[in-house]
C-alpha positions, 0 to 999 in steps of 0.5 A: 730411959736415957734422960736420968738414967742410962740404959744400963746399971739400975734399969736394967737391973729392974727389968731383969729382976722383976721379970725373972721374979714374974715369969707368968705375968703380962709384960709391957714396957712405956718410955721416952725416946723410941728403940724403932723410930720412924722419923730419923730427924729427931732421934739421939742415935746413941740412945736408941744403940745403947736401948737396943743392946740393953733392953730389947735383949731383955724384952725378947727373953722374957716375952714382953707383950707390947712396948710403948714408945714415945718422943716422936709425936708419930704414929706406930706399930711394928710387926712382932720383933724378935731380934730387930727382925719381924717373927710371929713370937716377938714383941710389938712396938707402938707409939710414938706419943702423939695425943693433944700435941703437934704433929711432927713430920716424917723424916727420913724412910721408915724401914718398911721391913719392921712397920705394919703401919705408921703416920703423921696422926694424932692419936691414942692407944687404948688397951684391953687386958685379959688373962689370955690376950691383950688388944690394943686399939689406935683412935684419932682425935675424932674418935675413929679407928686407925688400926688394931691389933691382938696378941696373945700374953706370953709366958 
């Protein structure tokens, strides 16, 4: 999202039609350049406006579970976000694509209001999908658990 096609036209068509076509299924979300960056330094600022006036409105209307993010090379979760604003019903954001590469630094001060937990950490996130729930769980490159967390699949 953002490097070969815009935020616009043909993607968001394809968001919007799939998931109006599948309202009971499980909703999740990967791309590039992060909507919530933790870090400023590294982000293309018209990029994250035009993914926050075109996708998250989607992404809140049909109840999208989780989105992955990436680029930042960071670690990430957001509270449940309806709106841009913490709300129990709202979609989590983690990321930010941090697996075998190097770290980057923070920069820059995450808003404290949107993120349950963030870091400089490599890390994965490993899924559990059931009809009901899905739970998601960070592990380091030893192997240990950074944070997990669960939600329900909304309909």
């Amino acid at each position: 999202a953002g490097y070969l096609a815009k935020f616009t036209g043909p993607q968001k068509e394809m968001i919007d039609g799939v998931s109006a076509a599948h309202p009971y299924l499980l909703k999740m979300a990967n791309y590039h350049d992060p909507i919530y960056p933790i870090s400023t330094g590294k982000i293309k600022t018209e990029g994250v406006a035009e993914a926050l006036n075109n996708f998250v409105p989607l992404f809140d209307k049909y109840n999208f579970s989780v989105v992955f993010e990436n680029h930042e090379h960071l670690f990430k979760r957001t509270f449940p976000l309806k709106e841009s604003k913490p709300a129990p019903d709202g979609v989590v954001y983690v990321g930010d694509g941090a697996w075998g590469v190097s770290l980057a630094n923070l920069e820059g001060n995450p808003d404290q209001k949107i993120f349950a937990t963030y870091g400089s950490l490599n890390h994965v996130w490993i899924c559990e999908v059931s009809s009901t729930s899905i739970k998601l769980k960070a592990i380091d490159s030893k192997g240990e658990e950074l944070g997990s967390f669960s939600t329900n699949i909304q309909h």
